[in-house]
Every structure is written in C-alpha cells, then in structure tokens.
C-alpha positions in Angstrom: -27.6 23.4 -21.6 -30.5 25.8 -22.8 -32.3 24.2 -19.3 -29.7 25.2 -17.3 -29.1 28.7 -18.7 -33.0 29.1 -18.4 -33.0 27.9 -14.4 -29.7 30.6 -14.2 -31.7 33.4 -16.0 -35.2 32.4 -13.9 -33.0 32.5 -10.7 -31.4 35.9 -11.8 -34.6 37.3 -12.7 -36.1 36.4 -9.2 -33.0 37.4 -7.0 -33.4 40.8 -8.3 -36.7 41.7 -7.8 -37.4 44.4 -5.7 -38.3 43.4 -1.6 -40.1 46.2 0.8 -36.6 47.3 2.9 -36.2 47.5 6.3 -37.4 51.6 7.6 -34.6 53.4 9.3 -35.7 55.8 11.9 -35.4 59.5 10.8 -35.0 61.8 14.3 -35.0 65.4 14.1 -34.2 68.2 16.7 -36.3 71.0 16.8 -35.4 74.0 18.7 -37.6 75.4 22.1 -41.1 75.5 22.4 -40.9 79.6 21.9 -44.3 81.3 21.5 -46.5 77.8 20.4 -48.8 76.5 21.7 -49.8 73.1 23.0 -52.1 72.7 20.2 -49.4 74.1 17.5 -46.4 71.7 19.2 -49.1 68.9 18.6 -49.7 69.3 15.2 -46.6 70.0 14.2 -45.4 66.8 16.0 -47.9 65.1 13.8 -47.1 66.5 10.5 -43.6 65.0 11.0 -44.9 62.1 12.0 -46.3 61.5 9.0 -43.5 62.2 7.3 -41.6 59.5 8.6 -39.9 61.9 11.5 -40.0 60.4 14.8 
C-alpha cells in the first residue's frame, strides 16, 4: 500500500510540474505613420518586437 501511494504521489508530483507553454501571438494596430520617420517607424517596430508584439 505505502508503494502504491508513493508511485501516486511521485506521479502527482511530476504531472504538475511546470512545462514552457505554447507563445500566443500578440498583434497590435498602430495608427498612421504621421510625422516619423523611417528610422523612428523602425525602431519602434523593434521595441515591440521585443516585447513580444508582432
């Protein structure tokens, strides 16, 4: 009996541990251009991008 509860509690232990997830993409609309320029729409893109904002 104590094997089996030991087995159950290993098996609880280890189904509960924490696995990396699955990313969902994160989009985000932006209004116009405006005044920027190509070199402030670029890093701006990128800052997002790093962010996790495709």
């Amino acid at each position: 009996m104590n094997k089996l509860l030991a087995v159950l509690g290993l098996f609880l232990l280890l189904s509960c541990s924490t696995k990396e997830t699955t990313k969902v993409p994160c989009f985000a609309w932006l209004g116009g251009t405006g005044e920027a320029t190509d070199i402030e729409l670029s890093d701006n893109f990128e800052n997002l991008k790093e962010k996790g904002i495709y």
